[in-house]
C-alpha positions in Angstrom: 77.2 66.2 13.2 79.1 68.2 15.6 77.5 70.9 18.2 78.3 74.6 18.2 81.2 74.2 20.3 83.2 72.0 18.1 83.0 68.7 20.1 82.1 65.6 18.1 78.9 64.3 19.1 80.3 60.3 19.1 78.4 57.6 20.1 78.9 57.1 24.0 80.5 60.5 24.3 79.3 62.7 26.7 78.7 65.3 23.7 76.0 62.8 22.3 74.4 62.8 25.8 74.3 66.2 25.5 72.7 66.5 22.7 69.9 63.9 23.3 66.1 64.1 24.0 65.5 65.3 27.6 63.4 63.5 30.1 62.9 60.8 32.5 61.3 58.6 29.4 65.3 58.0 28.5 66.6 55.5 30.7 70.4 55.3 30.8 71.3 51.9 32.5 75.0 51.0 34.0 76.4 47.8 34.6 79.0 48.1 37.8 82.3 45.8 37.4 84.5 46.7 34.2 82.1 49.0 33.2 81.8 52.2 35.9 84.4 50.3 38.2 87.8 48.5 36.9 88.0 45.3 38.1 85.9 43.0 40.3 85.2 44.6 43.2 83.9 41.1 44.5 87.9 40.0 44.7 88.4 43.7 46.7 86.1 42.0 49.3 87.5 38.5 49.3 91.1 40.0 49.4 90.6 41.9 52.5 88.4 39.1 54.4 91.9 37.0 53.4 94.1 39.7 55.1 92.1 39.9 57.7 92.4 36.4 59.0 88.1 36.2 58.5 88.8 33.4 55.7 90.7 30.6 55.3 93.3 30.2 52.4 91.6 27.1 51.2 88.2 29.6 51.4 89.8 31.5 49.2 91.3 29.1 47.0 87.7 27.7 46.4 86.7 31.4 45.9 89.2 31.7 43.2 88.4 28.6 41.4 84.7 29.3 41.3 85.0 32.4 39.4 87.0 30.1 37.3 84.8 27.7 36.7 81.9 30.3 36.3 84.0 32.1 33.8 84.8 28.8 31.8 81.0 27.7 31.8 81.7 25.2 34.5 79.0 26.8 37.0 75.8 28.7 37.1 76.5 32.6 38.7 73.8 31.0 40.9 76.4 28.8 42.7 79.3 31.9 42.7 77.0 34.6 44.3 76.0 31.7 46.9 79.3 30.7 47.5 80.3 34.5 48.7 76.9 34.7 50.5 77.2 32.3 52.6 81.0 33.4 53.5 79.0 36.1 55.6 76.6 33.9 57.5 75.6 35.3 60.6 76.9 38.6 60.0 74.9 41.8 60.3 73.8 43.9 57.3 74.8 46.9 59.3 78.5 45.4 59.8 78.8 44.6 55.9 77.3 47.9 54.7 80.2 49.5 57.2 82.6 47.0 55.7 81.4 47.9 52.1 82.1 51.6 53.1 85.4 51.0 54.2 86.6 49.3 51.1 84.7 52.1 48.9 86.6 54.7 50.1 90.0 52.9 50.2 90.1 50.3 47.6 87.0 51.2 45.0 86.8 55.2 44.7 90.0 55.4 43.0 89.3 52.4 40.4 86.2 53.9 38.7 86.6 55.6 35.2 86.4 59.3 35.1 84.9 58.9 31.6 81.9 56.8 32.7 81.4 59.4 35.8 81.1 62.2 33.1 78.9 60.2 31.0 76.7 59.1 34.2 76.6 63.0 35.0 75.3 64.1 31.4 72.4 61.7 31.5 71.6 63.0 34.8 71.8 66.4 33.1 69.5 65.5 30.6 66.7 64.2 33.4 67.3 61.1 32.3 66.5 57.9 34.4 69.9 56.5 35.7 69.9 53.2 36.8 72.7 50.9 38.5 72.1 47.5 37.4 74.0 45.0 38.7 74.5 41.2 39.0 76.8 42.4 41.9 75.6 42.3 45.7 74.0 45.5 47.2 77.3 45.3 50.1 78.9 46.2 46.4 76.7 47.9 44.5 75.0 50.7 47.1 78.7 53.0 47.9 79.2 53.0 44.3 76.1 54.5 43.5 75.4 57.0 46.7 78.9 58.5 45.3 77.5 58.8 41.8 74.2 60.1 42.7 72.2 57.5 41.4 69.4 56.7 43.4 67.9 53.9 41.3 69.7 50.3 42.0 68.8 47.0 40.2 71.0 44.4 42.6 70.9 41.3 44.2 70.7 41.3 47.8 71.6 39.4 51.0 68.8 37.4 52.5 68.4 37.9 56.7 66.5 36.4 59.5 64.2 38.4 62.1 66.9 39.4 63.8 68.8 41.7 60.7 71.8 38.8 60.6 72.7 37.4 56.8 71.5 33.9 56.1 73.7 32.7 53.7 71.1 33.1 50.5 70.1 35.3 47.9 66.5 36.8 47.4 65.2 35.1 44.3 64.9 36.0 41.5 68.8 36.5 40.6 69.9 39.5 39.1 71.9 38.0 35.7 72.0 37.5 32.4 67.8 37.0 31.7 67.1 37.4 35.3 68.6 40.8 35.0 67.4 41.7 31.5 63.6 40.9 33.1 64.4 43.2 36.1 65.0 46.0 33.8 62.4 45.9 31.7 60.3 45.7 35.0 62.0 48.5 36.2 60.9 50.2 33.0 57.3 49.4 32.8 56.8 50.6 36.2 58.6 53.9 35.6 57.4 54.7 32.1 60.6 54.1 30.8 61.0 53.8 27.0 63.8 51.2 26.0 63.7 51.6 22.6 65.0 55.5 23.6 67.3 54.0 26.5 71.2 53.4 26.8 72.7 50.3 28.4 76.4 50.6 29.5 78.0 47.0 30.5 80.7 44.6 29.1 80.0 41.0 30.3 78.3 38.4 27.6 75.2 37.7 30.4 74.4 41.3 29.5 74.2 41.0 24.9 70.6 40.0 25.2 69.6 43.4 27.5 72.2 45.2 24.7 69.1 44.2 22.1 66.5 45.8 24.3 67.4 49.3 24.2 67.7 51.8 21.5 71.3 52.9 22.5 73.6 50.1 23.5 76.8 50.6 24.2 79.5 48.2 25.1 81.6 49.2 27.3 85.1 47.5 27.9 83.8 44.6 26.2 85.7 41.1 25.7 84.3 37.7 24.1 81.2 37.5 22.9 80.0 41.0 23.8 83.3 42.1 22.0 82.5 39.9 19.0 78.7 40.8 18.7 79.1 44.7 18.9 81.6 44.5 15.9 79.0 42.0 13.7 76.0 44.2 14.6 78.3 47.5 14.9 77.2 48.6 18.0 79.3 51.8 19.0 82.0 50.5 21.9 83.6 52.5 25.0 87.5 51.2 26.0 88.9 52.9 28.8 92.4 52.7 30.3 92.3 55.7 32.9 92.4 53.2 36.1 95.1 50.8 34.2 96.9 51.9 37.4 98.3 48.1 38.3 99.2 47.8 34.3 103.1 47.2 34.1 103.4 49.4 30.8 102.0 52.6 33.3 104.1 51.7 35.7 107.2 51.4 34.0 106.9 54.3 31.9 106.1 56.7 35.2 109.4 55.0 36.9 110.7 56.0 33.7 109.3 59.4 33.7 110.4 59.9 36.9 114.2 58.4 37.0 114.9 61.1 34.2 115.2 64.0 36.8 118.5 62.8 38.2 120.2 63.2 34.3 117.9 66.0 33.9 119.2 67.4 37.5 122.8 67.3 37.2 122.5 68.8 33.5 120.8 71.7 35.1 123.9 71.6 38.1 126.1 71.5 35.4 124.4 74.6 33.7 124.7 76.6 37.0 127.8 75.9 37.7 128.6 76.8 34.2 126.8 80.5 33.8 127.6 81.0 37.8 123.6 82.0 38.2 121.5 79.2 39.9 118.2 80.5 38.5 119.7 79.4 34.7 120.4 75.8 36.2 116.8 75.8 38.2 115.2 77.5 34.6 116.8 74.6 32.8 115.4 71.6 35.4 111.8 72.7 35.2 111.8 73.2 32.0 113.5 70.0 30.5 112.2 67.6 33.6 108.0 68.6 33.4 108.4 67.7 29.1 110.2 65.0 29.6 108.4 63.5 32.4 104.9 64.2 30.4 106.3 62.6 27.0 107.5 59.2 28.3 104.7 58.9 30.6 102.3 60.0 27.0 100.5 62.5 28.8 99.4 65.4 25.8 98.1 68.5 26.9 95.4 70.7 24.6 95.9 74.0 26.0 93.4 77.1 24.9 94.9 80.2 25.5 98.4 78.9 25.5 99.7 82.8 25.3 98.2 83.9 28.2 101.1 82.0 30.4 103.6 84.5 28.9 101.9 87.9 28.3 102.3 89.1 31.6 105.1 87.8 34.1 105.8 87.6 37.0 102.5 86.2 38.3 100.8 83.8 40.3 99.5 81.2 38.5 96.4 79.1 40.2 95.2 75.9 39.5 92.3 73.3 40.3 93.8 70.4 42.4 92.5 66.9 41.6 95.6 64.5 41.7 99.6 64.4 41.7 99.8 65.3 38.1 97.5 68.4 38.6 101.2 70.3 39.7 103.1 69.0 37.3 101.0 69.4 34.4 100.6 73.2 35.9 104.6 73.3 36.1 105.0 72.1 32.6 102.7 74.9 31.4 104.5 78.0 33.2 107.8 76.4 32.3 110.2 78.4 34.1 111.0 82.0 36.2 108.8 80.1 39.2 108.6 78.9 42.4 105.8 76.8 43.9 104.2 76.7 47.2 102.5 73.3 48.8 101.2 71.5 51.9 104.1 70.4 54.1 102.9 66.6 53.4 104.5 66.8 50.0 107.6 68.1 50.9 108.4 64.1 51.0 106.8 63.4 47.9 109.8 61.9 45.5 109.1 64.3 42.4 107.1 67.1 43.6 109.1 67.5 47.1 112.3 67.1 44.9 111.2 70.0 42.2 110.3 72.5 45.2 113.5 71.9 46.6 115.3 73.2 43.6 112.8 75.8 42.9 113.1 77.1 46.4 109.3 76.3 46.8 108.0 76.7 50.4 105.9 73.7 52.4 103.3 74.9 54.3 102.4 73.5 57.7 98.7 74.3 58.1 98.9 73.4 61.4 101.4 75.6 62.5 100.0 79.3 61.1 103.4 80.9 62.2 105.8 78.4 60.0 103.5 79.1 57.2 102.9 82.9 57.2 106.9 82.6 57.3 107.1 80.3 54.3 104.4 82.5 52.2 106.8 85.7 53.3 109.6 83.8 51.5 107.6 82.9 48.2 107.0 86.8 48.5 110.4 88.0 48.4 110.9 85.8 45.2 108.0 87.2 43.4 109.6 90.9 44.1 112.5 89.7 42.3 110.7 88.6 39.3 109.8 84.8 40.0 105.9 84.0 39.5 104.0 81.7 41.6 102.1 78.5 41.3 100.0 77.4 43.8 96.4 75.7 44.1 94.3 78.1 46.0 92.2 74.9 46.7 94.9 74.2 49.1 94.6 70.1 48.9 93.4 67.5 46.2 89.6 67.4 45.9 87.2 65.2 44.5 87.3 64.8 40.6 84.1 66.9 39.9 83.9 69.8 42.4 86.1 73.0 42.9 86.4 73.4 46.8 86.7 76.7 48.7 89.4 79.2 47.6 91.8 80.4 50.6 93.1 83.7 50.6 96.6 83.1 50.6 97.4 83.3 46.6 95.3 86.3 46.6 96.8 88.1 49.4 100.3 87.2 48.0 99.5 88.7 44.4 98.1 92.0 46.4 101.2 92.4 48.7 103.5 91.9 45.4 101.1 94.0 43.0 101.5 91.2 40.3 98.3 89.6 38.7 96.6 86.4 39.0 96.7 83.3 35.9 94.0 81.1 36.2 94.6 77.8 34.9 91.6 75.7 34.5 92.5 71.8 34.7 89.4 69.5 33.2 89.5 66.1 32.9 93.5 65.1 34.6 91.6 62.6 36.8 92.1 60.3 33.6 95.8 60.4 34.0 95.6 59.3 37.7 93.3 58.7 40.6 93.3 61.4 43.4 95.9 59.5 45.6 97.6 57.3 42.5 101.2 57.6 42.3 100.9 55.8 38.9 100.0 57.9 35.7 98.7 56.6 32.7 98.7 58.1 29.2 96.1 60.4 27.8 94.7 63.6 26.9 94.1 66.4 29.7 92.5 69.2 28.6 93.4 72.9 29.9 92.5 76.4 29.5 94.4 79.1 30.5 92.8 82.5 31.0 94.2 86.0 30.6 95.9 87.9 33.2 93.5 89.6 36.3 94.7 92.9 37.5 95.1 92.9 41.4 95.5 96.8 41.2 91.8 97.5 42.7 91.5 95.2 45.2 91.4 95.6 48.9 91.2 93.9 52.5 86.9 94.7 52.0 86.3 93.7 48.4 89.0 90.6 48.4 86.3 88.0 49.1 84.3 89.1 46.6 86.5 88.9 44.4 88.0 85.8 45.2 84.4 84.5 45.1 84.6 86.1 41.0 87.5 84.2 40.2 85.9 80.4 41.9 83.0 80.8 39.3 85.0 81.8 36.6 86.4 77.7 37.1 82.6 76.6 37.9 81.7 78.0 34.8 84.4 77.0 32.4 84.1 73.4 34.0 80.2 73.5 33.5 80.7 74.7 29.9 84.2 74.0 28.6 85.3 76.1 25.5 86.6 74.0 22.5 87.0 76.5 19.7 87.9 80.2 21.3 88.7 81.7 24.9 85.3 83.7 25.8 85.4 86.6 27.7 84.2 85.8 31.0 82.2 88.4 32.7 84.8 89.1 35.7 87.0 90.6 32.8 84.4 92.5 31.7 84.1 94.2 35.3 87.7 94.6 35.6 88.0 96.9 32.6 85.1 99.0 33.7 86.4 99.3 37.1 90.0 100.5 35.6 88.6 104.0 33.9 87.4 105.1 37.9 90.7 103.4 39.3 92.9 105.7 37.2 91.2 108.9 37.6 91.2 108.6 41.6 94.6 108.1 42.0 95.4 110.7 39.1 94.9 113.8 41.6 97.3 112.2 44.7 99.7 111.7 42.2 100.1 115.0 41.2 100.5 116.0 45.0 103.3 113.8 45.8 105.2 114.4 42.6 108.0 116.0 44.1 108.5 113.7 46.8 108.0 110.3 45.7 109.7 109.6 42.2 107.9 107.8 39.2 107.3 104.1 39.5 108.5 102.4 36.3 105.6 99.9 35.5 106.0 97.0 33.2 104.5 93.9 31.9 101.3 95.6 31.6 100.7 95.0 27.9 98.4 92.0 28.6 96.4 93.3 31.0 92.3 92.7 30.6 
């Protein structure tokens, strides 16, 4: 069964989500590590207490080998959890939660899967009851979920004395295997929470007895027994490879990727050299270098509205900024005839500094406005000679599911050169890469590409709200992504009605000045909105 926009309705897509009875009856319940987060983030803890000179080597050689033990049957999770708790005797619960904060934003962020995040967001969507349940610690568990948004959290906690300091215990009861499968269904009786309508997202073997209690389990990441019972009672599973960041293949195959610019580079030197005209040589690079670098890394792109890059040139072409392949997916798309502009950080960056060196792209130092009305002056001049623009009017990389303010540079740029504005709506790229990864793994990004908007109309009074127009037009389009067709957004729609009054005004001047000014040939106007 598929829904009206084309998207299969799997099991443990977000499509099925979707289409699922609303209502705070469904529970949707998450496990934390290898399921929303790669990893352990448990050894992210132990590995900075380590660097940190707070633990011993032999501490952490006994760390190691009881999650060994625990993982070969040796131990109880009982005596693993203890083991860590009492690591942090006598600290504070104020000092860990800042710790666990810490660690969140620079080690965990970046390792939790963009699908599950989509899938966490369409239960939420649904009014669904999302739950974090977890065998983890809360020092773990709570940054994870206050970035999700999920205010329910099934975890085990730190025990402390009168005066707030850790004691070296866990409440009781733990929070595994039937101790967690009793706190759910708890959990569920007091919040009129129906199981048998419920999901359960996790990929340990503790968890295959709370996988028979709801109506919708799905394994997720699963190995072992949970691996080997979803097949036998065909439970649908969920694999993910998006934060396989630290996997050699990825790594190798974006050094790969990335080494074929110098080839690439000298071709397009060659090229120049050959046809005495740079732009060829530059034309060539950008070109052969964004395929190239996209193929061996196995990044595919499903573009809708694919023709709209070409039907109206020059232009400057915006996209939403997530992570480093954002640009270079965007490059790959508009090909060639361009020039790029970006923050002055990247100007060190080994592929996208290199590219805007060759494409003449200018760095922008925010902090000195001077340097960088000078640079945008130069990406001007280029555009007047027939090179579009790419830029992300963002400015910076955002987080993976928002769209941050617009600035007005693009905008003002397309207005001083008369040319129109591309938008190129980027979905789901945070699958390729983390926001600050350097890594990218293979996948499927999904793109739209929207029809040329006329810049003819707009002034210093209406450009805000018109910038404003084009934000929602990527709000929208994120919020309901076309599969099938390119709809016409409603900013078009206003555009074309505002062109009849836009013609006629100017049509009396014109006559006026006839015999001093001289015609102004216009062209590339045949896909204009």
């Amino acid at each position: 069964m598929t829904p009206s926009n084309g998207q299969m309705r799997l099991p443990g897509s977000v499509a099925e989500v979707e289409a699922s009875p609303p209502g705070a009856e469904v529970g949707a319940f998450f496990d934390l590590d290898g399921t929303l987060v790669a990893g352990f983030t448990g050894v992210v803890m132990t590995q900075d207490r380590l660097r940190r000179g707070q633990m011993s080597v032999g501490e952490f050689i006994g760390m190691v080998q009881a999650g060994l033990n625990h993982q070969l049957g040796r131990s109880e999770f009982e005596d693993l959890i203890g083991k860590g708790a009492r690591m942090l005797r006598g600290n504070s619960l104020a000092d860990i939660d800042e710790l666990a904060e810490r660690l969140f934003v620079q080690k965990i962020v970046g390792r939790i899967y963009p699908e599950m995040r989509e899938i966490v967001r369409a239960h939420m969507a649904r009014g669904h009851t999302v739950v974090l349940s977890s065998s983890a610690l809360t020092v773990q568990v709570d940054p994870v979920a206050r970035f999700l948004g999920i205010e329910n959290v099934l975890s085990n906690k730190f025990e402390t004395d009168e005066d707030g300091l850790i004691t070296g215990e866990v409440q009781r009861p733990i929070i595994w295997g039937p101790g967690k499968a009793r706190a759910v269904q708890e959990f569920a009786a007091a919040n009129a929470v129906d199981l048998a309508k419920s999901y359960f997202y996790a990929d340990g073997d503790e968890d295959v007895a709370l996988m028979y209690l709801v109506g919708n389990p799905r394994p997720t990441n699963p190995a072992g027994k949970m691996a080997t019972v979803a097949a036998k009672r065909g439970w649908p599973v969920l694999r993910f490879s998006s934060r396989s960041g630290s996997n050699p293949v990825s790594q190798l195959r974006t050094v790969a990727g990335v080494a074929s610019m110098v080839p690439i580079a000298a071709g397009a030197l060659g090229i120049g050299l050959v046809t005495r005209n740079k732009r060829t040589g530059v034309n060539f690079f950008t070109s052969m270098y964004g395929r190239t670098l996209l193929n061996t890394i196995g990044i595919n792109l499903n573009v809708l509205g694919r023709e709209n890059l070409t039907v109206q040139r020059p232009a400057v072409f915006i996209f939403n900024h997530r992570n480093q392949a954002d640009p270079l997916i965007a490059g790959r798309l508009v090909s060639d005839n361009f020039t790029s502009v970006g923050k002055k950080e990247l100007e060190s960056d080994p592929i996208v500094g290199t590219m805007g060196k060759i494409m003449d792209a200018a760095f922008i130092d925010r902090d000195d406005p001077a340097k960088a009305v000078e640079g945008l002056k130069k990406v001007e001049e280029l555009a007047r000679k027939g090179l579009s623009i790419l830029i992300a009017p963002e400015g910076t990389r955002l987080d993976t599911t928002e769209v941050g303010p617009f600035k007005k540079g693009p905008f003002r740029m397309a207005m001083s050169v008369g040319i129109p504005i591309v938008p190129i709506v980027i979905r789901n790229a945070e699958v390729i890469a983390a926001r600050d990864s350097s890594t990218f793994n293979p996948g499927t990004v999904d793109v739209v590409v929207y029809p040329p908007i006329p810049v003819d109309d707009w002034t210093h009074d209406n450009l805000p709200e018109r910038i404003a127009e084009v934000r929602r037009l990527y709000l929208d389009t994120l919020a309901d992504w076309p599969h099938d067709e390119l709809p016409v957004p409603d900013l078009y729609r206003r555009a074309v009605k505002r062109a009849p009054a836009k013609k006629a005004a100017k049509k009396a001047p014109a006559k006026k000045a006839a015999a001093k000014t001289p015609p102004v040939k216009r062209t590339g106007s045949k896909g204009r909105p």
